[in-house]
C-alpha positions in Angstrom: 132.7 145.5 104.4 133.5 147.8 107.2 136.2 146.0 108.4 138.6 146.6 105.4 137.3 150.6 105.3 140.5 153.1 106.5 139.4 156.2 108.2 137.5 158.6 106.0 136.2 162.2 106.9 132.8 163.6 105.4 133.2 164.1 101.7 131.5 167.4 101.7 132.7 170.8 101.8 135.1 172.0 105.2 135.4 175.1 106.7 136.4 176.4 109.9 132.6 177.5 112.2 132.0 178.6 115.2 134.2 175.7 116.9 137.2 176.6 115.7 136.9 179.9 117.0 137.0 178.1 120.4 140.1 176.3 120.5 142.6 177.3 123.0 145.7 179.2 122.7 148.1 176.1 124.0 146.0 173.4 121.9 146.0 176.1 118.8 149.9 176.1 119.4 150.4 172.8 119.3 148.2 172.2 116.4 146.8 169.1 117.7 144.6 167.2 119.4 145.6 163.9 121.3 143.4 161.3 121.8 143.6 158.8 124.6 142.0 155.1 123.3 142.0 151.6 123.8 141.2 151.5 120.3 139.7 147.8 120.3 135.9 148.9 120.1 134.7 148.2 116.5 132.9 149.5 114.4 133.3 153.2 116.8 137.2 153.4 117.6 139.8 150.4 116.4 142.6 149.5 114.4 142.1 146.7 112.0 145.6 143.3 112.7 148.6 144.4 111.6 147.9 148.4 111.1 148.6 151.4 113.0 145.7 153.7 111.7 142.4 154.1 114.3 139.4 154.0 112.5 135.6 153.5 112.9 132.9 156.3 113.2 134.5 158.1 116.2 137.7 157.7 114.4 135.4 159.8 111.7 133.9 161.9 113.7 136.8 163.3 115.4 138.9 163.1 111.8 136.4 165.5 110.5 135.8 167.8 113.7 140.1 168.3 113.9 140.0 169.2 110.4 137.4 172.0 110.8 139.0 173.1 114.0 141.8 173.2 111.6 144.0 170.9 113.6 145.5 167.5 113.6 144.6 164.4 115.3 147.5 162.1 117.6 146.3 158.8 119.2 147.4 157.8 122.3 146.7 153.6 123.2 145.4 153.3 126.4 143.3 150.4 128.3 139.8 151.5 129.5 140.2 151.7 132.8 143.5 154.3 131.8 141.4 156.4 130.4 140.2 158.9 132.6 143.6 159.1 134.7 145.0 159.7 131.6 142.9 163.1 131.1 143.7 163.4 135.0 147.5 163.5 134.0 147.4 165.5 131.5 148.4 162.7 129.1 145.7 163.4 126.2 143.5 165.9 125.7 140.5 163.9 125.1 139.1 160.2 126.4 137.3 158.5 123.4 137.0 154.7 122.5 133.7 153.8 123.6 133.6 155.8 127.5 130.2 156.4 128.4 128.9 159.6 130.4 127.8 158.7 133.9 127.0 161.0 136.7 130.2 159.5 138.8 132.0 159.8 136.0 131.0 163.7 135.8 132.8 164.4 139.2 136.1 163.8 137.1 135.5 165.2 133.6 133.0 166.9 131.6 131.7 164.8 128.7 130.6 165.7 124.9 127.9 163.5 124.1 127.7 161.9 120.8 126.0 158.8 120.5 122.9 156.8 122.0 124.2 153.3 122.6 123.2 150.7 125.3 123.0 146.6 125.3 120.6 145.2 122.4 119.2 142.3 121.1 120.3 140.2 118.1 118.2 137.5 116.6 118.4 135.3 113.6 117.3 137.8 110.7 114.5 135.4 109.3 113.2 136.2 113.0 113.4 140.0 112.6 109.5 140.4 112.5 108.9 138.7 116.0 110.3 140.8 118.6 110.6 144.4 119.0 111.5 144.5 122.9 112.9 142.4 125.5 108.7 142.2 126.5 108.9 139.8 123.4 110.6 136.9 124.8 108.5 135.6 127.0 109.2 131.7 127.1 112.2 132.5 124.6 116.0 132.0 125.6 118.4 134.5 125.3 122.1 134.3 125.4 124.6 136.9 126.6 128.2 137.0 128.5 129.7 136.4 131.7 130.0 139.1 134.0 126.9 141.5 132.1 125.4 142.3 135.0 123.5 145.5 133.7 122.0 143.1 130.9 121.0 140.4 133.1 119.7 142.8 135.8 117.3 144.3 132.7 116.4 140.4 131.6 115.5 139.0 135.1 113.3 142.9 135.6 111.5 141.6 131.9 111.2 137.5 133.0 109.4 138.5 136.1 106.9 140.8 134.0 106.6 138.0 131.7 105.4 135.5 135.0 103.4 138.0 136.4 100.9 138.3 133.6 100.7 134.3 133.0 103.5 134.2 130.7 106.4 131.9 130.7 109.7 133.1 131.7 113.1 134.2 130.0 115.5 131.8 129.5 119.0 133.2 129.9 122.3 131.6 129.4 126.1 133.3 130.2 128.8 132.6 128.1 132.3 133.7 128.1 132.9 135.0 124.7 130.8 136.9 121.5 131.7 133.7 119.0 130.3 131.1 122.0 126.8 133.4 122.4 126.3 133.5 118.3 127.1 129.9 118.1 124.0 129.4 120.2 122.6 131.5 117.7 123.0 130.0 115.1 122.5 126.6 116.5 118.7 127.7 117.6 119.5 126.8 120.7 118.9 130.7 122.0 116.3 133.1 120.2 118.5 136.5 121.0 122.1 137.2 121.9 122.2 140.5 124.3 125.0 142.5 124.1 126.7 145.6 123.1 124.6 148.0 120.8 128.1 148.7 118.4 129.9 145.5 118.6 126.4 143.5 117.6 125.7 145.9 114.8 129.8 145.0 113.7 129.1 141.4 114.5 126.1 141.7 111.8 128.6 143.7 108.8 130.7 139.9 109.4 128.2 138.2 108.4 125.4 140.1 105.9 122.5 138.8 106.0 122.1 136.6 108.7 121.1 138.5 111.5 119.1 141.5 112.5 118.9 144.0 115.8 115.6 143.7 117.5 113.3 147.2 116.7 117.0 148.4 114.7 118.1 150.2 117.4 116.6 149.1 120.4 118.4 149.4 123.9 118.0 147.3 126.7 119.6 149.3 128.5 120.8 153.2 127.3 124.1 155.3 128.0 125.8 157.6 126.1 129.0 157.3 124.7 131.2 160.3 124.7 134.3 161.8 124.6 135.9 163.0 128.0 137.7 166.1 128.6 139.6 167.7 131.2 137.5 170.4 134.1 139.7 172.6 133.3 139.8 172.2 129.3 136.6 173.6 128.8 137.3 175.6 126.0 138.5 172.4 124.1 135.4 171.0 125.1 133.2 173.7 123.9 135.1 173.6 120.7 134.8 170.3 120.2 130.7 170.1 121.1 129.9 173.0 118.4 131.7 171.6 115.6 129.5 168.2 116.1 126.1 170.2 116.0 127.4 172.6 113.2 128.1 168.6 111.3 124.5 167.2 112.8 123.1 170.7 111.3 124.8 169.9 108.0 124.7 166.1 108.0 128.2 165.2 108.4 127.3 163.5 111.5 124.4 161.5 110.6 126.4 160.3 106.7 129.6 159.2 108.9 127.4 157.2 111.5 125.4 155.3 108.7 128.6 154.8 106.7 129.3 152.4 110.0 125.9 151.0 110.3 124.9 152.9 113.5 123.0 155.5 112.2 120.3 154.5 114.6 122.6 155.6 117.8 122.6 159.3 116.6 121.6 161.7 118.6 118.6 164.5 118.2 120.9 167.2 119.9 124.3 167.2 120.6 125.3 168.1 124.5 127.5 168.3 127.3 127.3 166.2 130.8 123.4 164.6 129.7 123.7 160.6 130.8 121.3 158.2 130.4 119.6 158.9 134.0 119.0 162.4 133.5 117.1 161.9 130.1 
């Protein structure tokens, strides 16, 4: 189960590339990187009750890219919404926990992209085979929560295809939490719950068996989570970008992303400041 795993880099060989070649004379000096997080977004960035270590796959990913840079890793906790004031202040040297690159965003801090994520659709898994797209729920009902605006936006965009071509509408119902919507689940009294790309595909390791993401990895609606780094720390942020392609080019990247059941969020290409809207 990927709840009880501790952080774990790539098993394979390590050696310093390109990246490390990159690093900074102050960050070299301190032989560290810090790591701003709110560290509460399973299975990418979090820290299982009662201990101190981050894991999850960006807790890998970064694990493994410190160690060929040939530094170490130092978490800092910090909410979400502390995040990018935190790289603004010179707290941490790199935003991570789940921050997504946005082209508002980008007027603060450059971004290193690292994974395709976005709001998806869990069903029941004996209902796997029936829908492949949000297109498929015509007359269905679909659960998701409170305040999703992005989601429902996407849904009500989908129900009014569904009428237009003779087709009963979606169904949608708002609840506050992730255990009300999967209760509804379970309960067959909603075909789909809509949510988070990661935290469904966690949800799922909970429970094996039992339910399945519509199309694997479809997203309602894309973005790309990244890590954020300073303007002026490009160099960090150039290190930081070649070591992930030199592990996408060795398959580092792709082993520690399937080791936490999002395999289907990597990316073809690894890049810099490249949102959603501009792909």
């Amino acid at each position: 189960m990927l709840a009880a795993a501790a952080t774990a880099v790539f098993a394979g060989a390590v050696q310093a590339g390109e990246g490390a070649k990159l690093v900074p004379e102050p960050v070299r000096q301190a032989g560290k990187i810090t790591v701003g997080s709110q560290q509460t977004f399973p299975p990418i960035e979090f820290r299982e009750p009662g201990l101190s270590v981050v894991t999850g796959a960006s807790a890998d990913l970064l694990a493994e890219i410190a160690k060929r840079l040939e530094l170490k890793l130092e978490y800092v906790q910090a909410e979400y919404a502390a995040l990018i004031p935190g790289i603004e202040a010179k707290r941490f040297d790199v935003a991570s926990g789940g921050i997504s690159d946005t082209e508002e965003r980008e007027q603060k801090l450059d971004f290193v992209n690292y994974m395709l994520s976005g709001g998806s659709a869990m069903v029941r898994a004996e209902d796997a085979d029936k829908y492949k797209t949000i297109a498929d729920f015509c007359g269905k009902s679909v659960a998701t929560l409170l305040g999703s605006r992005v989601i429902m936006a996407k849904v009500e965009e989908a129900s009014a295809a569904c009428t237009g071509k003779g087709e009963a509408e979606i169904r949608a119902e708002q609840l506050p939490s992730a255990p009300d919507a999967r209760m509804q689940l379970d309960l067959k009294r909603v075909d789909a719950y809509l949510g988070d790309f990661p935290a469904l595909v966690y949800m799922g390791t909970q429970f094996p068996g039992k339910y399945s993401i519509v199309g694997g990895n479809y997203m309602l609606t894309p973005y790309i989570t990244s890590w954020g780094f300073s303007k002026d720390n490009t160099a960090l942020r150039d290190a930081v970008k070649v070591t992930l392609q030199e592990m996408l080019d060795d398959g580092a990247y792709k082993t520690i992303m399937d080791k936490w059941g999002v395999g289907g969020a990597v990316l073809p290409e690894i890049t810099v400041n490249l949102p959603a809207s501009k792909r």
